[in-house]
KOLLUM-178404 format. One record per residue (C-alpha): residue number from 1; x negated, z, y negated. Coordinates in pm, 1 decimal, padded with zeros to 6 digits. Layout:
residues N
{pt NUM {X Z Y}};
...
END
This chain:
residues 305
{pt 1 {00000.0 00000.0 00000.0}};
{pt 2 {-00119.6 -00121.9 -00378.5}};
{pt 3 {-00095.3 00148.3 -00672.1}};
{pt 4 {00167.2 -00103.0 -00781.7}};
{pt 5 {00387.2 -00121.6 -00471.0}};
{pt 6 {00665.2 00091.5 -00325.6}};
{pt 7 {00599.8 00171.0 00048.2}};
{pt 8 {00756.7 00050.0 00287.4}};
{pt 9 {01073.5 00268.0 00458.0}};
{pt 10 {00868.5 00313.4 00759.0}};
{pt 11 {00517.8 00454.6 00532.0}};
{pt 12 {00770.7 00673.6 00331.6}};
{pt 13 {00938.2 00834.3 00637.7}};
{pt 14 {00611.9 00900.5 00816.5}};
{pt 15 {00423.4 01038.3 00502.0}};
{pt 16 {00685.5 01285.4 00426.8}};
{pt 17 {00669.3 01400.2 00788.9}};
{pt 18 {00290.9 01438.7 00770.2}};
{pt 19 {00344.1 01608.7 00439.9}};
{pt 20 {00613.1 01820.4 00467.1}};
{pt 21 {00434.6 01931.3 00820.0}};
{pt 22 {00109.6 02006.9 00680.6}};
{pt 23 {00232.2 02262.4 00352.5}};
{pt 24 {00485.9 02423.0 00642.6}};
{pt 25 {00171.3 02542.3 00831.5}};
{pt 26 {-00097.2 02586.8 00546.1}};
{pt 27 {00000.0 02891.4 00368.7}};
{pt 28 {-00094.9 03069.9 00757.4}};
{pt 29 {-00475.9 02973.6 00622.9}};
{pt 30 {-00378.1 03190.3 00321.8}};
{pt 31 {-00214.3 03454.9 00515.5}};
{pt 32 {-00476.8 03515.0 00796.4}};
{pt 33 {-00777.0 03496.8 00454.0}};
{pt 34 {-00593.4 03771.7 00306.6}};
{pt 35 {-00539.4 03983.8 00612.7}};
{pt 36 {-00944.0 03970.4 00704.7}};
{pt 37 {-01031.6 03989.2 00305.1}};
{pt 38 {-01068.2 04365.7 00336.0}};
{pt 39 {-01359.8 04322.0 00574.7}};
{pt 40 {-01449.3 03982.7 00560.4}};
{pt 41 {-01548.4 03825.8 00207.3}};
{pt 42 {-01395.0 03501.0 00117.4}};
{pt 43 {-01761.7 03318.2 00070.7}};
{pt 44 {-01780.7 03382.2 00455.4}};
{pt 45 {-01442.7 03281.9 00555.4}};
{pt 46 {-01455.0 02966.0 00408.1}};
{pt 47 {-01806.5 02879.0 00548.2}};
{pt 48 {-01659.2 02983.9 00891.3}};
{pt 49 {-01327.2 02732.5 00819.9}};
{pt 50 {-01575.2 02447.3 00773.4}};
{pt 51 {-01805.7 02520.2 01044.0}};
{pt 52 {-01484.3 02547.9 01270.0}};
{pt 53 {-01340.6 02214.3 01148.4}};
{pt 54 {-01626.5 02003.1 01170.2}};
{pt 55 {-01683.8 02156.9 01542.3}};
{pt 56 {-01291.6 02074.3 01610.4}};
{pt 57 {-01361.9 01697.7 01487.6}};
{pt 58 {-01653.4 01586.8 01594.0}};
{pt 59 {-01529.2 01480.5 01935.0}};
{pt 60 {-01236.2 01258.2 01793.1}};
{pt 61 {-01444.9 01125.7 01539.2}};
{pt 62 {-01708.3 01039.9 01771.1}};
{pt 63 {-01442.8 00821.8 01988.4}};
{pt 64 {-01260.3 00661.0 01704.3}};
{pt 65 {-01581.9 00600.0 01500.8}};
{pt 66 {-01494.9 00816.1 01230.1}};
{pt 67 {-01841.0 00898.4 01136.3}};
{pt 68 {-01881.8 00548.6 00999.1}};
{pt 69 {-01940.0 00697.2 00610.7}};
{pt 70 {-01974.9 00335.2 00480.7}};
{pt 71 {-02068.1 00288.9 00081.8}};
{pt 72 {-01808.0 00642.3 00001.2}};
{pt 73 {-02146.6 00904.9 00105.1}};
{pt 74 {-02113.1 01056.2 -00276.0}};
{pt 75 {-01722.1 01031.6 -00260.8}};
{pt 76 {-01693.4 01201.1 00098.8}};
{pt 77 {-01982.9 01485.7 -00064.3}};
{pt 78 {-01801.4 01562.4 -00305.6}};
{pt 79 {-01468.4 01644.7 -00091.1}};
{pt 80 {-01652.7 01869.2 00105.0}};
{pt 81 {-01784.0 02048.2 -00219.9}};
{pt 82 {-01459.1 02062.2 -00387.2}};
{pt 83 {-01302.1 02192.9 -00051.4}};
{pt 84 {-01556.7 02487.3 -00011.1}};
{pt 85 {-01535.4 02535.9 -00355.3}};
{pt 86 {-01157.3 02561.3 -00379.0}};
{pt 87 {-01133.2 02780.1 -00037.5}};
{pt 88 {-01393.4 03037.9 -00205.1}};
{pt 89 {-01208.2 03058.1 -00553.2}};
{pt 90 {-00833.5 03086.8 -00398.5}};
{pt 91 {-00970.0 03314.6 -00124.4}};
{pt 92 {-01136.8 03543.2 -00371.9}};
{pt 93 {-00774.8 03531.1 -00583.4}};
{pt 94 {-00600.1 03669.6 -00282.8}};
{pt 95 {-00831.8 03948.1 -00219.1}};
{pt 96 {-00677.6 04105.4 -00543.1}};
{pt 97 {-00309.2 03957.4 -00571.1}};
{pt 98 {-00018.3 03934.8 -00403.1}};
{pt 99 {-00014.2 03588.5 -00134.1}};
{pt 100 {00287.0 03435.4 -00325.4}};
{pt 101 {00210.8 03546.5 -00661.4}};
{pt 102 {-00154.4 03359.9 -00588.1}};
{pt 103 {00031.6 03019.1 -00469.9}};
{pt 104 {00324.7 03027.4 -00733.9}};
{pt 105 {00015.2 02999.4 -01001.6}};
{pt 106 {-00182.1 02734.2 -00774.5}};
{pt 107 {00116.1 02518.9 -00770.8}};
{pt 108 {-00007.9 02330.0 -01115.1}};
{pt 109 {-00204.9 02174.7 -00846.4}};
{pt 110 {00067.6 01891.5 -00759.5}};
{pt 111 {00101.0 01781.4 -01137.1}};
{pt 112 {-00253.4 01755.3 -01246.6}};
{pt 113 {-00267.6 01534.6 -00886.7}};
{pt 114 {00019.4 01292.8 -01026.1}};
{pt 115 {-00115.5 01290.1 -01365.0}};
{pt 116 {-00484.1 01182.2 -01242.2}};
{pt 117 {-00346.5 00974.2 -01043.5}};
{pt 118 {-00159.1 00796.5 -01280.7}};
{pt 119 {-00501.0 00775.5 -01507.8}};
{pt 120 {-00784.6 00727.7 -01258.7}};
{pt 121 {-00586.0 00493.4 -00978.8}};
{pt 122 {-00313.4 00307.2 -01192.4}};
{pt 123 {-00044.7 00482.7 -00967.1}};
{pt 124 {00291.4 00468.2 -01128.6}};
{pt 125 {00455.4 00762.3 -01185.5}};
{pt 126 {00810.4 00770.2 -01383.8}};
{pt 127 {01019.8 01022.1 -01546.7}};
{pt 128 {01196.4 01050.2 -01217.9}};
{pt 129 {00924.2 01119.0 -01053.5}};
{pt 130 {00763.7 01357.9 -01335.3}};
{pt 131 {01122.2 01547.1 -01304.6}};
{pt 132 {01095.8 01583.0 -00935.2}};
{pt 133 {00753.0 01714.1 -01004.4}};
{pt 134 {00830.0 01978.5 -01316.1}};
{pt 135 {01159.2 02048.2 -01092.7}};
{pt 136 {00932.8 02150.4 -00783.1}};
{pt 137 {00683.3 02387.0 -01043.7}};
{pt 138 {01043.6 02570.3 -01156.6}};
{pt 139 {01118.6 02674.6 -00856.9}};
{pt 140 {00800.1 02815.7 -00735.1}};
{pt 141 {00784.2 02978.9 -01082.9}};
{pt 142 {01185.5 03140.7 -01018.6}};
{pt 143 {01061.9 03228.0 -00597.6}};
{pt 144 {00710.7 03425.7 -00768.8}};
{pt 145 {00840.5 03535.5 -01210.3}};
{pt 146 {00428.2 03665.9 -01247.4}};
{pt 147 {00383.7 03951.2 -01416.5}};
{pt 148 {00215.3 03963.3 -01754.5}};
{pt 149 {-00059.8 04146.8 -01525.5}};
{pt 150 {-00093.1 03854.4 -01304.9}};
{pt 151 {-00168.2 03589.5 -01574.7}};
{pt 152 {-00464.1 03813.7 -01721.0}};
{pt 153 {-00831.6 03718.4 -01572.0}};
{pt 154 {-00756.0 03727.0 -01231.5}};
{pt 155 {-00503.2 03427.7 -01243.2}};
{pt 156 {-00791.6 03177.4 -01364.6}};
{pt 157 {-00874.2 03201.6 -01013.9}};
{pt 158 {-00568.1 03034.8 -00866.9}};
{pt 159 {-00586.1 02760.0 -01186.7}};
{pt 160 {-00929.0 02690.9 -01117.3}};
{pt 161 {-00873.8 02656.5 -00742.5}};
{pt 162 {-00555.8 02417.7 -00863.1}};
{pt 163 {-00772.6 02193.2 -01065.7}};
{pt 164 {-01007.7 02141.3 -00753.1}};
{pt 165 {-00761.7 02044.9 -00510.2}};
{pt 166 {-00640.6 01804.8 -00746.2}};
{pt 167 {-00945.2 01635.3 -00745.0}};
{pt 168 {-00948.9 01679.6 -00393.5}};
{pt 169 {-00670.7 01518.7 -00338.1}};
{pt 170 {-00729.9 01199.2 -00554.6}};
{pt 171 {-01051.7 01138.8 -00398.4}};
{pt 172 {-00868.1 01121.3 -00093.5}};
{pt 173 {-00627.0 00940.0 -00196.0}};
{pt 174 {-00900.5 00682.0 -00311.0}};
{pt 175 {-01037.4 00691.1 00045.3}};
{pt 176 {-00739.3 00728.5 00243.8}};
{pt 177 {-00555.9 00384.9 00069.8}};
{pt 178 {-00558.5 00119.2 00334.0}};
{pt 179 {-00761.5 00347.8 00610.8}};
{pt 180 {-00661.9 00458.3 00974.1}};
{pt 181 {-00616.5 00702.5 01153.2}};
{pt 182 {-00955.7 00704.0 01263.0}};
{pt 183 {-01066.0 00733.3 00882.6}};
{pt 184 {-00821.1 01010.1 00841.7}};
{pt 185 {-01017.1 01218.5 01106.8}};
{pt 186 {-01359.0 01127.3 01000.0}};
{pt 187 {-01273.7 01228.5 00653.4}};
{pt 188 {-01186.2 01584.9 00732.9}};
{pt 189 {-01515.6 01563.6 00926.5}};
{pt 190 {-01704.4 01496.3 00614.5}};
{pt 191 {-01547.9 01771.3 00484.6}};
{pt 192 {-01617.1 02025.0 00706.2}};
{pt 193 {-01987.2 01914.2 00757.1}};
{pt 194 {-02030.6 01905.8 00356.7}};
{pt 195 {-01838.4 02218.2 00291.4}};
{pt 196 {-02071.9 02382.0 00548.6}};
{pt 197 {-02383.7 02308.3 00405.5}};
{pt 198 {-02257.1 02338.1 00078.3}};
{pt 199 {-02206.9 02676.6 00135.5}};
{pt 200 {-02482.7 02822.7 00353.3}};
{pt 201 {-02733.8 02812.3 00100.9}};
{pt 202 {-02465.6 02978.9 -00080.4}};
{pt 203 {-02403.3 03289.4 00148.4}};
{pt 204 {-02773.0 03310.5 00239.6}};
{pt 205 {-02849.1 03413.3 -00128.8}};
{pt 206 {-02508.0 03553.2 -00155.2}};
{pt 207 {-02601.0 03934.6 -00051.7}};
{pt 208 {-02897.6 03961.3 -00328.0}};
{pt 209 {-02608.0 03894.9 -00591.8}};
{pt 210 {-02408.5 04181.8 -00538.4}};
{pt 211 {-02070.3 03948.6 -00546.8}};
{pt 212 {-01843.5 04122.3 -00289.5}};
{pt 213 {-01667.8 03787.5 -00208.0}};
{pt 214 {-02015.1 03635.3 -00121.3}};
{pt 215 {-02079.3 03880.7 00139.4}};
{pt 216 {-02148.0 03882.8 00521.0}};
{pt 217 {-02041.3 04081.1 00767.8}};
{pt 218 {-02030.9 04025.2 01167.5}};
{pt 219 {-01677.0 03983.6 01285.1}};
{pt 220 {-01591.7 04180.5 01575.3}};
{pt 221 {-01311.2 04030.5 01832.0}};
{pt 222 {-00992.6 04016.9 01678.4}};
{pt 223 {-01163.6 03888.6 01338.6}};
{pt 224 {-01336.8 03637.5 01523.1}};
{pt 225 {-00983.1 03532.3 01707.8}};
{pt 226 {-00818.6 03501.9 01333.9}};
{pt 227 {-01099.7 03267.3 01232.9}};
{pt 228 {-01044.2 03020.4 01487.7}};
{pt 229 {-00676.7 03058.8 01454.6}};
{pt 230 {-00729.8 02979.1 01078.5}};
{pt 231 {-00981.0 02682.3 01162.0}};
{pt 232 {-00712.9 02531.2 01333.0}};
{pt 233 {-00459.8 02576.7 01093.0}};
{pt 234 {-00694.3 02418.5 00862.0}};
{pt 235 {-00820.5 02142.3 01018.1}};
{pt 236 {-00468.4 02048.4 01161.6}};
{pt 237 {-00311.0 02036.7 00818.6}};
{pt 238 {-00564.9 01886.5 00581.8}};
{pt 239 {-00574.9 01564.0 00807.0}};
{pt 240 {-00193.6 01548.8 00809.0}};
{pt 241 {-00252.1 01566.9 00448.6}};
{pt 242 {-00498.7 01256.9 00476.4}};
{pt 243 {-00283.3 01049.8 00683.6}};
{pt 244 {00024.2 01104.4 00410.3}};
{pt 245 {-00228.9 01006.8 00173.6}};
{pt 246 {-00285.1 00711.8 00349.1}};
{pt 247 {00070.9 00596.2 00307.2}};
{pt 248 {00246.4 00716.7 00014.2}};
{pt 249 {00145.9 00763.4 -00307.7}};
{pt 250 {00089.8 01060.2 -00638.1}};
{pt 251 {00389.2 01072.7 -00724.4}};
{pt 252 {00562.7 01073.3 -00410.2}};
{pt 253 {00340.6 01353.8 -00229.7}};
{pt 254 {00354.0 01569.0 -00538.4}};
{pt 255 {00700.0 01685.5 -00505.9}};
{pt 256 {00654.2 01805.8 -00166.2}};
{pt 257 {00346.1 02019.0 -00186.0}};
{pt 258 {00592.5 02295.9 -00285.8}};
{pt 259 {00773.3 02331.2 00031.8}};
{pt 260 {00463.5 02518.0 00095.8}};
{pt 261 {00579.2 02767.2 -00108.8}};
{pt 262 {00861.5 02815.1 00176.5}};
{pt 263 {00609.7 02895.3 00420.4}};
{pt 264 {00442.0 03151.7 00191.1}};
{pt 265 {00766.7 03312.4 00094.4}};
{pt 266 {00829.0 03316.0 00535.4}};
{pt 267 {00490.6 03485.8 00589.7}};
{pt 268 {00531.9 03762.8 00312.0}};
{pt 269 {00800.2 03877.7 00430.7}};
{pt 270 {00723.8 03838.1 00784.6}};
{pt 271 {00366.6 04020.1 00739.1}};
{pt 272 {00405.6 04212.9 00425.2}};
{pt 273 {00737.9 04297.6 00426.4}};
{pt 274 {00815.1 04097.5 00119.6}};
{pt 275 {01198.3 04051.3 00135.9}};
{pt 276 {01312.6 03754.0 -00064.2}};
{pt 277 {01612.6 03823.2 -00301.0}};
{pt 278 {01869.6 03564.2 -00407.4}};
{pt 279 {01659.6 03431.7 -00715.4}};
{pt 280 {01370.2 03391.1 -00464.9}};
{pt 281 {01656.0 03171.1 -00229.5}};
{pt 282 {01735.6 02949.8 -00592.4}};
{pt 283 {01400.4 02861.3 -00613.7}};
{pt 284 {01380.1 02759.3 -00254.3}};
{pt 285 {01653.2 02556.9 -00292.5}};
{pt 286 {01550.0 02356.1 -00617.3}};
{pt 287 {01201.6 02281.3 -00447.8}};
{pt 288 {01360.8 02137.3 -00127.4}};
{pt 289 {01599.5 01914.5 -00371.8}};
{pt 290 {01314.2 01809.4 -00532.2}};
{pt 291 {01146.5 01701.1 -00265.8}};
{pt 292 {01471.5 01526.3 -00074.4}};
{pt 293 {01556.1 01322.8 -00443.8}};
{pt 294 {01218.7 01166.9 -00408.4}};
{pt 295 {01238.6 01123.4 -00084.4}};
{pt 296 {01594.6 00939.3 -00084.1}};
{pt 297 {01504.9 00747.8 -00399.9}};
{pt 298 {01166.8 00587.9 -00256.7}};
{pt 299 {01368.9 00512.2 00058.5}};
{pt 300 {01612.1 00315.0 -00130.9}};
{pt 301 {01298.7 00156.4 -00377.3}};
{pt 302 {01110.1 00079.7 00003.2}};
{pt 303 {01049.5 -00244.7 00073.5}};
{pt 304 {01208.5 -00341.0 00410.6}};
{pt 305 {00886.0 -00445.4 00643.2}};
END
């Protein structure tokens, strides 16, 4: 698909399954960070989520030729970077706040990713598409109403993390535009392998600093169990994300980043006992309708091949 073409009904149905799929099961990375934070710093979790992702890869990139890098080396580099950058910053956020209160403030994410895209790829975005977006950042903001507290220092964390994954997300766009499948695995390989060494120099000088969330610690069992469990979760969902990139656009994907927010607002109250009240259920409700206008407009936009 061309920054200047609709998809086609087939591209839109499948992206919105990959995309809907993957923010359903990545707040559990956000979750399982926050339950290890008060042992394990977030510098070492997110080293341990790349290592673990570019282990869980390698053996389908190796048979579908994912690690083909081609002329994208600084491109692919600088997704790893971003990612292990991002992971660090939003981990270190949720050491201190409250899981939904943490993602309610990341979700500026999805608009700064329309907006570049619109700017740096050509992507059209309309004011139907804008409203769906704006619409989506409402109701996080009525599921999470931050406290005055929440936006001091501490919620430059989950901003800063926001304007990475933007990034993120429109260099893979850029990559992921006319790929496979095959260069949807290999990508989250490069990110994994770049994260990882991104970061080790990073943790190796990260005890001299003093910076609790660049410390290191050995896991025992259980930790070690979450990890994995949160490597998966990871590694599943970002190349889900990749293969919607691959077939719908900005403007389209936006919209549905915040049924994430669901799954956040499922685990707090499932692990911290955060019970959602009726305001929390409006919100819930605008950011699915969001999502399902887009959805049901691109359909009928689609072109039929």
């Amino acid at each position: 698909m061309t920054a200047s073409h609709q998809p086609s009904a087939a591209d839109l149905r499948q992206g919105v399954i990959f995309i809907v799929s993957a923010m359903l099961i990545l707040p559990g990375i956000d979750a399982i960070a926050k339950g290890l934070s008060g042992s394990i710093s977030a510098g070492e979790v997110a080293w341990v989520r790349h290592v673990l992702q570019t282990i869980f890869l390698l053996p389908f990139a190796l048979r579908d030729g994912g690690l083909r890098i081609g002329p994208n080396l600084w491109s692919h580099i600088a997704r790893g970077v971003l990612m292990a950058a991002v992971t660090v910053v939003f981990f270190a956020a949720l050491s201190v706040m409250p899981l939904a209160d943490a993602i309610s403030i990341f979700f500026v994410s999805p608009l700064m990713f329309t907006l570049m895209s619109a700017v740096f790829l050509g992507e059209p975005i309309g004011w139907r598409r804008i409203s769906a977006v704006l619409a989506g950042l409402a109701g996080s903001v009525l599921i999470v109403r931050p406290s005055y507290a929440v936006f001091g220092a501490t919620a430059l964390l989950p901003i800063l993390a926001a304007f990475g994954f933007a990034l993120y997300m429109l260099l893979t766009r850029k990559l992921a535009r006319g790929g496979s499948v095959a260069n949807a695995v290999g990508m989250q390989f490069y990110v994994g392998v770049f994260g990882a060494l991104a970061l080790t120099p990073v943790l190796l000088v990260g005890p001299m600093t003093g910076l609790p969330f660049l410390a290191v610690a050995m896991p025992n069992g259980i930790e070690w169990g979450l990890l994995v469990l949160l490597g998966a979760i990871a590694t599943g969902g970002h190349v889900l994300v990749a293969l919607a990139t691959r077939r719908i656009g900005a403007g389209q994907i936006a919209p549905f980043q915040y049924v994430e927010i669901v799954g956040a607002t499922t685990l707090g109250f499932i692990f911290f006992g955060d019970f959602p009240d009726p305001l929390t259920w409006v919100g819930v409700a605008v950011i699915v309708s969001s999502g399902l206008y887009v959805y049901f407009r691109e359909r009928k936009l689609a072109a039929p091949h």
